[in-house]
C-alpha positions, 0 to 999 in steps of 0.5 A: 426688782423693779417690776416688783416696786411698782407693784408695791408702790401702788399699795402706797400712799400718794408721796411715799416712797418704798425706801421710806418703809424699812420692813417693806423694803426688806422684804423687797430686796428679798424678792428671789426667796419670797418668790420661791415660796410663792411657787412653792404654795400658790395653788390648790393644796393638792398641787402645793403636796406634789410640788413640795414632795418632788422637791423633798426627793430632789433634795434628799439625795445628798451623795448624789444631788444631780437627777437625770431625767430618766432618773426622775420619771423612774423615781417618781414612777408612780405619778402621772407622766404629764402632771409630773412634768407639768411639776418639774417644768414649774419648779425649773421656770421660778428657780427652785430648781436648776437644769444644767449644760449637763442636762441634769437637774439639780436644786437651786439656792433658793429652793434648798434654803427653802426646803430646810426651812420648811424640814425645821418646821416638820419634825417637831411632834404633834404634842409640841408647839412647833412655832416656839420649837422653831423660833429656839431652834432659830434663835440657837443657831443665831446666837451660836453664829453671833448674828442675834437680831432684835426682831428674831427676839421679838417673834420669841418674846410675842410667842411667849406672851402669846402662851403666858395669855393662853394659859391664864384664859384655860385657868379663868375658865373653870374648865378642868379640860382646858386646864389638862390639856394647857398643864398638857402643853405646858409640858410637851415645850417645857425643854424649849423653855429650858433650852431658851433659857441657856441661849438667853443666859449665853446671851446676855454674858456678851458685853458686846449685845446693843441695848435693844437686843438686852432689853428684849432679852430681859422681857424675854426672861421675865416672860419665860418665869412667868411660864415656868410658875404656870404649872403651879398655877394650874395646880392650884386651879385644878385643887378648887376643882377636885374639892367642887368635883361630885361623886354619884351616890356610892359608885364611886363615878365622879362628874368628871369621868361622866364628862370624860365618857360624854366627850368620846362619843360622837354626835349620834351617840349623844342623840341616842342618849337622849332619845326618850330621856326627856318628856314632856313636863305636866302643866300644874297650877297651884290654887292658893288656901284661905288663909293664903288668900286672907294673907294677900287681901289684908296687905292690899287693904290695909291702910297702916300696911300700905303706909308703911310699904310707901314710906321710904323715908331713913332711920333717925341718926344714931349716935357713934363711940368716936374711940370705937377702933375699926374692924381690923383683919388679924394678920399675926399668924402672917407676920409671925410666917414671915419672920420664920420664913426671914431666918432660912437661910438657904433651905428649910422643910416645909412641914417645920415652918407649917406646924404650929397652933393646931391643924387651922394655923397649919393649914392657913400657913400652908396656903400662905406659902403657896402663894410665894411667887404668885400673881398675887405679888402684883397686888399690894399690902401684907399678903402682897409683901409676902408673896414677894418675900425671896422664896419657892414653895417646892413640893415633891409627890409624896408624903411625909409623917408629922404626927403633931399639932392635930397633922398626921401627914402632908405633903413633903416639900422644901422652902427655898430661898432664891439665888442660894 
């Protein structure tokens, strides 16, 4: 440890000591660890594979965790003898692996603790997000041992945050693909989201957490509700792209399956596309008429066009009704929505508080009621005050007959009013 704090110290500025940095200094006092893992991934990647993978197999035998060394170069037959003594000599020297008075090798403390860790790592999917399966899976196991810490809840918290900003920007874009392929994320890690929603309801059941682990459970759920509202967002945006989308004449082709074609080719493919599409434009000049020409010479010589093109002087002042009432939005249709929406008292069909006045009044509900929830909550004034209003907009994939007020069918769905 010494040699190590040296080392450290030198980093430091003049006066300061290790003990005064906490974090460096926990990271000092795990010098045995951190080692391991140097081992482990110093180097070219080729020799960080074999490395790893001779120390997955050593460690892989659970009946039998002890190797001869006849076991090992018949296991590992298919390496090269030296490179593959070259290996386990490295593993051996920095304590990953042990090489007892039995003369069997065996894997050491630190080099099983990091194997696991590095298991965790590997079974996620390609589809999931291994840093947010990881960071719940190690919260889960904390919370299940009471030995939850603030800075495990943090990387959780950052994670989070980190996806809620990824999310937004696909949305900002415009990019249909960006948008399938976040909405694509979103649903590969939505049992992570549930799975941190139950560790954090656990959590925070215990009356014996400290007031930094509450606090930062508390933004943890605030950061998991916003994710959980993300799907509906992209729903949103993906509706204003269907009605931007563009079809080709009558064959049905929209830009987007243009898009999607255009996407698998490859870069030769493209080029092949193009070659002898584009030529070489005429250069045309336009020769202006008489009466054109006239046009042109009488602005530019007359004296009176000239005046009034130099006079830039204001308008004479105009007198104004003073009990003329400004323009006011008409927000009725909103507040009438809201006292209807104020009556449920647990759930109600979303077509019944919709219908009403004709399809334009249906339709304007509809979108009102779409934005409970939303961002939109952040802003203020009425539409603000009814996005913050106690429900959720669920909507299920199917649709149901009206039949009234100009509305023949829309989307089946339920109001619901939050906690009931």
């Amino acid at each position: 440890m010494s040699e190590t704090a040296i080392h450290l110290e030198d980093f430091l500025s003049p006066g300061v000591a290790l003990d005064d940095v906490p974090a460096l200094w926990s990271l000092a006092r795990a010098q045995a660890l951190i080692a391991a893992f140097i081992t482990l991934f110093r180097g070219g990647e080729e020799e960080v594979f074999i490395r790893l993978h001779v120390l997955r197999e050593l460690g892989g035998r659970a009946e039998t965790p002890r190797w001869a060394p006849e076991e090992l170069r018949r296991h590992f037959g298919y390496l090269d003898p030296v490179k593959l003594e070259t290996v386990i000599t490295r593993l051996r020297e920095n304590g990953l692996i042990h090489f007892g008075e039995d003369r069997h090798y065996q894997l050491s403390d630190a080099g099983r603790n990091a194997m696991a860790a590095l298991s965790v790592l590997l079974r996620f999917g390609d589809e999931e997000d291994a840093e947010l399966g990881f960071l719940t899976t190690q919260l889960a196991g904390m919370q299940a041992t009471d030995s939850v810490t603030p800075e495990v809840l943090q990387h959780l918290l950052a994670k989070l945050n980190a996806l809620t900003e990824s999310f937004e920007e696909a949305i900002a874009s415009g990019s249909e693909f960006r948008i399938l392929d976040a909405r694509s994320r979103l649903t590969a890690n939505l049992r992570w989201l549930d799975k941190g929603t139950r560790i954090l309801h656990d959590l925070l059941a215990v009356e014996e957490i400290t007031p930094e682990i509450g606090r930062v459970a508390h933004a943890i759920g605030l950061a998991q509700s916003r994710l959980a509202r993300a799907d509906a967002a992209f729903q949103r945006a993906l509706n204003k792209i269907e009605a931007q989308r563009v079809t080709l004449g009558a064959s049905g082709v929209s830009s987007s399956d243009v898009m999607i074609w255009l996407r698998k080719l490859s870069l030769g493919e493209l080029a092949a596309l193009s070659d002898g599409a584009l030529g070489a434009a005429p250069q045309t000049q336009f020769l202006a008429g008489a009466h054109e020409l006239l046009d042109r010479a009488e602005s530019s010589l007359s004296e009176e066009v000239r005046r009034m093109e130099a006079d830039i002087s204001l308008p004479p002042a105009q007198d104004v009704d003073q009990n003329m009432a400004p323009e006011s939005e008409d927000l009725s249709l909103l507040w009438k929505l809201a006292d209807r929406l104020a009556n449920v008292a647990a759930s109600a069909p979303a077509h019944r508080l919709v219908l009403g006045g004709g399809f334009a009044p249906a339709s304007y509900r509809l979108s009102l009621l779409s934005l409970l929830g939303g961002v939109e909550a952040q802003a203020e004034g009425p539409v603000a005050d009814f996005t913050q209003m106690p429900y959720d907009l669920v909507l299920e994939d199917q649709l149901v007959a009206v039949h009234e007020d100009e509305v023949a069918q829309m989307s089946a769905g339920h109001i619901v009013r939050k906690g009931a």
